[in-house]
C-alpha positions as CSV (number, residue, x, y, z in Angstrom):
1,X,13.7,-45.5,-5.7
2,X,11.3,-44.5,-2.6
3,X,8.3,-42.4,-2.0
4,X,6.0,-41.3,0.9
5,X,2.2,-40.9,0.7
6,X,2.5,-37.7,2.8
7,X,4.3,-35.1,0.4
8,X,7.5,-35.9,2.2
9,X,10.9,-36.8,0.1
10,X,11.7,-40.5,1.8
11,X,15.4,-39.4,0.1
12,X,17.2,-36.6,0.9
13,X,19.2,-34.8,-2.2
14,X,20.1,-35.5,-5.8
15,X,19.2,-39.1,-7.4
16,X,21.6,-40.3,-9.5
17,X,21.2,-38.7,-12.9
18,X,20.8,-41.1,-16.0
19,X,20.6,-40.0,-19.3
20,X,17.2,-41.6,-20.0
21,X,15.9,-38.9,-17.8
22,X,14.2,-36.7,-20.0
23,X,10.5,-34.7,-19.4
24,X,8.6,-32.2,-21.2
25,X,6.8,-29.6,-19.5
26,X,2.9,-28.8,-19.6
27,X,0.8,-26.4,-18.7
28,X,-3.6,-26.7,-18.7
29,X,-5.9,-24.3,-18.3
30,X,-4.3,-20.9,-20.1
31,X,-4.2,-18.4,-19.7
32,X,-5.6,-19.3,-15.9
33,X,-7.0,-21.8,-14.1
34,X,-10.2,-21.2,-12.4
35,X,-10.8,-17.8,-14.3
36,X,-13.8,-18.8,-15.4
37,X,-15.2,-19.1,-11.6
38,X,-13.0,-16.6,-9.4
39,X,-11.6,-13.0,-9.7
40,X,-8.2,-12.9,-9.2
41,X,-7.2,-9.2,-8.4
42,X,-3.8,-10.1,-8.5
43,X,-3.8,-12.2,-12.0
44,X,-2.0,-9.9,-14.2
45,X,1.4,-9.8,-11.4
46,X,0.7,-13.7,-11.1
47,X,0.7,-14.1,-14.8
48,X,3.9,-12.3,-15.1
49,X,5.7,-14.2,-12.5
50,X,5.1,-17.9,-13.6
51,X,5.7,-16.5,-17.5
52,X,9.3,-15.3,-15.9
53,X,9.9,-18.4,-14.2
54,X,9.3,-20.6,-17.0
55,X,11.2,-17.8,-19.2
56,X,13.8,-17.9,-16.0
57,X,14.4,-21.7,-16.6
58,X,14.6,-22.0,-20.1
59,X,12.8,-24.8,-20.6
60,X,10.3,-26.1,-23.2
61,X,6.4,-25.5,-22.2
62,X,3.1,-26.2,-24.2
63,X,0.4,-24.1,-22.5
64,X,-3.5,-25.3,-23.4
65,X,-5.9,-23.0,-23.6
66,X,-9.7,-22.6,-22.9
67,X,-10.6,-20.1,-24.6
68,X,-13.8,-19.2,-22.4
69,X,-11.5,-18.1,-20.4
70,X,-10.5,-15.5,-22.4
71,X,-14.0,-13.8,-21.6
72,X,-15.7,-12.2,-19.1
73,X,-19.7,-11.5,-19.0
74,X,-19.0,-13.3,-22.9
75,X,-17.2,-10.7,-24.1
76,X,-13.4,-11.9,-25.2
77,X,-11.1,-9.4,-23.0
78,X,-8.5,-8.1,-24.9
79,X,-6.0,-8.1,-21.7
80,X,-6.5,-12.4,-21.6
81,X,-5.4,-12.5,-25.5
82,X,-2.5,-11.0,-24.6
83,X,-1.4,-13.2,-21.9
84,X,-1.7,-15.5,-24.7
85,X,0.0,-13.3,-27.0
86,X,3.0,-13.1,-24.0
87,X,3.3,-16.5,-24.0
88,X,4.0,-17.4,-27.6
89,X,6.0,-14.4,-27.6
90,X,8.2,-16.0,-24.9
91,X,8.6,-18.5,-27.2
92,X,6.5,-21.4,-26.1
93,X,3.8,-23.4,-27.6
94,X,0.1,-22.7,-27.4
95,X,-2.6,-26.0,-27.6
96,X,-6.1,-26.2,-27.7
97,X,-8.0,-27.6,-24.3
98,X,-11.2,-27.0,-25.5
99,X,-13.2,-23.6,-25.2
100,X,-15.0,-24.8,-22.1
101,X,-12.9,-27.6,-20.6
102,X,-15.5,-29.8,-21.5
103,X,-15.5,-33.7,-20.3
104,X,-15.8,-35.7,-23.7
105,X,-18.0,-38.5,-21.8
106,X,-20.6,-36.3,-20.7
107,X,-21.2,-34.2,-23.5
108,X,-20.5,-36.7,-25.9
109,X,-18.4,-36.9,-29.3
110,X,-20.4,-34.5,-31.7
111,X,-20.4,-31.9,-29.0
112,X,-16.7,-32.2,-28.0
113,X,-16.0,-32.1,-31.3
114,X,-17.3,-28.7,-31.4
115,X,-15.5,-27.0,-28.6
116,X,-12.4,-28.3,-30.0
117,X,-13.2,-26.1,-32.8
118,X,-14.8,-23.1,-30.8
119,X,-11.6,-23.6,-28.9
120,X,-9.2,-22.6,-31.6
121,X,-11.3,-19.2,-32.7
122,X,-8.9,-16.7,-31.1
123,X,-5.8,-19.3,-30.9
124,X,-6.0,-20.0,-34.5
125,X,-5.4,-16.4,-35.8
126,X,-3.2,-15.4,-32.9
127,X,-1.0,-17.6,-33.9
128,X,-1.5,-16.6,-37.7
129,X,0.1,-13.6,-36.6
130,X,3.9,-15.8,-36.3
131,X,3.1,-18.2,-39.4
132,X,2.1,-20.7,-37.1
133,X,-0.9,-23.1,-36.4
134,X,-2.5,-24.9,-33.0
135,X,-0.4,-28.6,-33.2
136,X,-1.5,-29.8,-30.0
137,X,-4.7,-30.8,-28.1
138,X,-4.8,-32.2,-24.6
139,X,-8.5,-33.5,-23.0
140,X,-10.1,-32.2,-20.2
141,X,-9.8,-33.8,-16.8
142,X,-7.4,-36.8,-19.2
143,X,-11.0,-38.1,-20.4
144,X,-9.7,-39.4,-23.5
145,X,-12.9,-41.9,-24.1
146,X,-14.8,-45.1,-23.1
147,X,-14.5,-47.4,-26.0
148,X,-11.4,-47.7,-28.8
149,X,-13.9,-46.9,-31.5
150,X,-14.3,-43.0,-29.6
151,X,-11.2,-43.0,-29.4
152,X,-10.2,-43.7,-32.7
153,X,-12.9,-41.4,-34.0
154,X,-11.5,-38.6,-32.4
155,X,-8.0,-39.1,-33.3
156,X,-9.5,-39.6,-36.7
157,X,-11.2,-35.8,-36.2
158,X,-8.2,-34.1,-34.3
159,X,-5.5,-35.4,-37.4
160,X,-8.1,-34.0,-39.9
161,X,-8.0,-30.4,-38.2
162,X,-4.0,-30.8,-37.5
163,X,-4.0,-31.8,-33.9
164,X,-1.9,-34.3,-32.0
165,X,-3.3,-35.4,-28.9
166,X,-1.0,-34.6,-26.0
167,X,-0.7,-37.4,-23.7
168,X,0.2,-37.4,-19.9
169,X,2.4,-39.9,-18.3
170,X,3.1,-38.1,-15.1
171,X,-0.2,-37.4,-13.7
172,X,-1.2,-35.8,-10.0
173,X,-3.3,-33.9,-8.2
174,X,-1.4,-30.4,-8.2
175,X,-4.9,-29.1,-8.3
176,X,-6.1,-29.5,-5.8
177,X,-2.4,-27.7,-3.9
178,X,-3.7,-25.2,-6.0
179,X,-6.7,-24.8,-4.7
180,X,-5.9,-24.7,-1.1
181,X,-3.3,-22.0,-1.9
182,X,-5.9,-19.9,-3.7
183,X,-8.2,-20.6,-0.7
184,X,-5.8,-19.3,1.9
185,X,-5.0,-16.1,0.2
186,X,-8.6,-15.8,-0.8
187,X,-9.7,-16.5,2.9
188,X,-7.2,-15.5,4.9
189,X,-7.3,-11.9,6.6
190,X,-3.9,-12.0,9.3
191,X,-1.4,-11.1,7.3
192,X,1.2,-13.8,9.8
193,X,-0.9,-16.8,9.3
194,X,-1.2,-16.2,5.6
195,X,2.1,-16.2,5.0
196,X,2.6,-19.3,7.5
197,X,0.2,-21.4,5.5
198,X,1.2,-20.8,2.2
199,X,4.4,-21.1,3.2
200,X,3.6,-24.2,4.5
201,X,1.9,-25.1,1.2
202,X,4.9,-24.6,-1.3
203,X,7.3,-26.6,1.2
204,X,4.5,-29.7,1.1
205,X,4.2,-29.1,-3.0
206,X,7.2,-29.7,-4.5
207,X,8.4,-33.0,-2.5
208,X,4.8,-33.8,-3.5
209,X,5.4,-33.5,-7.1
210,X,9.2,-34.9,-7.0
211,X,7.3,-38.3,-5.3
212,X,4.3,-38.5,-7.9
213,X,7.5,-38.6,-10.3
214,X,9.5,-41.8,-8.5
215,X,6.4,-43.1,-8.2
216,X,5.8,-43.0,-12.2
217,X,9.6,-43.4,-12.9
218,X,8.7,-46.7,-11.1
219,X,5.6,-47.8,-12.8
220,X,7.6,-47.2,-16.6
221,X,10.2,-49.8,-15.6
222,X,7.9,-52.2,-14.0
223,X,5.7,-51.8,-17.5
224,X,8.5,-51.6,-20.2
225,X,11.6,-52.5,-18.5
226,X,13.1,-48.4,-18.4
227,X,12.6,-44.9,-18.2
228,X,10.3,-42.9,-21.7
229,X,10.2,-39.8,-22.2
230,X,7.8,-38.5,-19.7
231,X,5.6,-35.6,-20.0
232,X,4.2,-33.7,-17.1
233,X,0.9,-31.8,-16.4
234,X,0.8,-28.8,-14.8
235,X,-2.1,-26.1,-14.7
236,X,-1.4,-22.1,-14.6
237,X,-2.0,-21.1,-11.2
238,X,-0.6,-18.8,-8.4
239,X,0.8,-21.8,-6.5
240,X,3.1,-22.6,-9.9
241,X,3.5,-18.6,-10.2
242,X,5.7,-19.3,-6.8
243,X,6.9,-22.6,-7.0
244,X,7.4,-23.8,-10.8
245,X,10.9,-22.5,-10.7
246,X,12.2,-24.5,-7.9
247,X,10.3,-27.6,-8.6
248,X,12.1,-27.3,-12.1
249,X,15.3,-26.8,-10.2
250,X,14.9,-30.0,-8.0
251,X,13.2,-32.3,-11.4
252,X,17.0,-31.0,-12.7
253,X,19.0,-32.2,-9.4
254,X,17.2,-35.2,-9.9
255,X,18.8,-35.7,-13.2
256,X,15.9,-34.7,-15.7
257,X,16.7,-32.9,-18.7
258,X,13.2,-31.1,-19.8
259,X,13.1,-31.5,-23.4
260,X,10.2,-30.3,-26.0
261,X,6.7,-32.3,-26.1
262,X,7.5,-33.4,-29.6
263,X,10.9,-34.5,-28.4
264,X,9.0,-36.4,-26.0
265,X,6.7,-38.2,-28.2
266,X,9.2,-39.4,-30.7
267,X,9.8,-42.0,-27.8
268,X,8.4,-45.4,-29.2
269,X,6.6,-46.1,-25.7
270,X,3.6,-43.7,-27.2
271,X,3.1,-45.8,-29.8
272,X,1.4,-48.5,-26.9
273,X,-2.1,-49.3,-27.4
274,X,-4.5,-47.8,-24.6
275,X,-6.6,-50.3,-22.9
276,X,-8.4,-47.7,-20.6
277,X,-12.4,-48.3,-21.3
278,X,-13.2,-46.4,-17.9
279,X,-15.0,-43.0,-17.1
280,X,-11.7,-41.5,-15.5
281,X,-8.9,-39.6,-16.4
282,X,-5.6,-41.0,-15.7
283,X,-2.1,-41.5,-16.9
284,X,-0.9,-43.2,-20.4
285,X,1.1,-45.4,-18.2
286,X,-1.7,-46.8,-16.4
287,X,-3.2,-46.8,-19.9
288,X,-0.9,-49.0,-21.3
289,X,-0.3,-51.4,-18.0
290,X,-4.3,-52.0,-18.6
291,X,-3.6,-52.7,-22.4
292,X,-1.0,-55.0,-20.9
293,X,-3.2,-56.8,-18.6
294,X,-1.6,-55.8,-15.5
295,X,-3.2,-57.3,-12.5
296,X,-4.9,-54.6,-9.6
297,X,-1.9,-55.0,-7.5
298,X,0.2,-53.3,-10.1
299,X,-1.0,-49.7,-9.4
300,X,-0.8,-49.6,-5.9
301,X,1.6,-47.1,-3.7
302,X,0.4,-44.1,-5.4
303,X,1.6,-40.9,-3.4
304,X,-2.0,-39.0,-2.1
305,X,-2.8,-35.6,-1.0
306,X,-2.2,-35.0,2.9
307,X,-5.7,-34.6,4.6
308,X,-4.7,-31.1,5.7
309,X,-4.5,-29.9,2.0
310,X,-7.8,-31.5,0.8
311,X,-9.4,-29.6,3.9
312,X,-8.0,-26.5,3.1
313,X,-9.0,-27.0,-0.3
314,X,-12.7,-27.7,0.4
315,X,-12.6,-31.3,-1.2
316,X,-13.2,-34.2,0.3
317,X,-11.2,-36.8,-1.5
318,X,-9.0,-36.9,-4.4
């Protein structure tokens, strides 16, 4: 299997489907990425359209939520809570990201600890309301801790208050798409160029996404010999609001069948030991090659963000 560096399919069309190809699909940041820092006058339209996409698809999602997003000036807005109410209505899963997307190694463990549980003061009874309760917790930015013992401590405090932690083996830096895309129709005034760059944008995305996935595909059977379950991070955007349906479409052609998160972690490759000790955030299967050992060389070939998108998107590196 090949990739390109430059968001570029280096194969044309379907990949030969195998039945170990399975995914589950999720999404950060509910009920909207960046809400916390920008106005989007077109949120509620945007919201709608990635919820009918996903709805569209029928596929499995687990959306996390921050739940300081679900205020403005903070007071909780009774328009966010139902964008959370419309997504467990739709029938997918609801998790708890933290109330402030807080980085666990900054803050430390007594105070993460804490936003977990300010995180879950609106999501807990909201999902009272179905007979059900938050299952799933995902960490900021993948900062999952520095040593085994914080680690182990806050699996020890997440099982007590009936979390799983939801781990990512597909990682990328969709984000920063996103950002560009919200920077061009934030920025943008002629109405032709707009269109051109977004345009521009999707069409560089999902080839993007599709190679951060052969890339990964590749990394599982150099580390365990075949293809796990994978699961897949996402954030709630405008950029997904136009795009998740196709890049679902083309994971599909690939051969992909998306199946639940907890169909995903009944694989027994989750059950590897993490030997990440760094300040970072990256993938479980980077995780476990460092568990493993695995020499520098291992990692190498990951697919980057062109130049052009990290200048639209005001960052400077990835």
């Amino acid at each position: 299997m090949r990739w390109v560096g430059m968001g570029v399919l280096a194969v044309a069309g379907a990949v030969q489907a195998s039945p170990a190809q399975r995914i589950a699909l999720t999404i950060d940041d509910l009920p909207w990425q960046r809400l916390d820092e920008r106005n989007d006058p077109e949120l509620a339209h945007r919201y709608a359209q990635l919820l009918a996409a996903l709805r569209a698809a029928q596929v499995p999602v687990v959306g996390f939520v921050n739940e300081i997003k679900l205020e403005q000036d903070g007071t909780v807005q009774p328009a966010r809570v139902q964008m959370l109410r419309d997504w467990r209505d739709a029938g997918f899963e609801l998790g708890n990201h933290t109330r402030g997307h807080v980085d666990l190694h900054a803050i430390g463990l007594d105070a993460y600890e804490r936003d977990i549980l300010d995180g879950e003061k609106t999501l807990r009874p909201l999902l009272a309301e179905r007979g059900q309760t938050p299952r799933w917790f995902r960490h900021p930015y993948l900062r999952a801790g520095q040593t085994p013992q914080q680690r182990e401590a806050l699996a020890a405090f997440l099982d007590q208050h009936g979390y799983r932690i939801a781990p990512v083996t597909v990682d990328n830096s969709e984000w920063i798409w996103a950002f560009a895309y919200d920077h061009v129709r934030d920025t943008e005034t002629d109405p032709v160029r707009r269109d051109t760059r977004l345009r521009q944008l999707r069409r560089g995305y999902v080839p993007y996404m599709l190679n951060k996935l052969a890339y990964y595909e590749d990394q599982s059977q150099r580390l365990l010999g075949r293809l796990p379950a994978q699961v897949w991070l996402m954030h709630a955007n405008a950029l997904n609001a136009d795009s998740i349906g196709e890049l679902i479409a083309a994971t599909e052609r690939r051969g992909y069948t998306f199946i639940s998160l907890e169909q995903a972690l009944q694989d027994p490759a989750y059950a590897h030991a993490d030997g990440y000790n760094g300040a970072g955030g990256i993938s479980w299967i980077h995780r476990w090659a460092m568990a493993d050992g695995k020499p520098r060389s291992f990692y190498a070939g990951e697919p980057k963000v062109p130049r052009w998108v990290l200048e639209l998107a005001g960052i400077a590196d990835e």
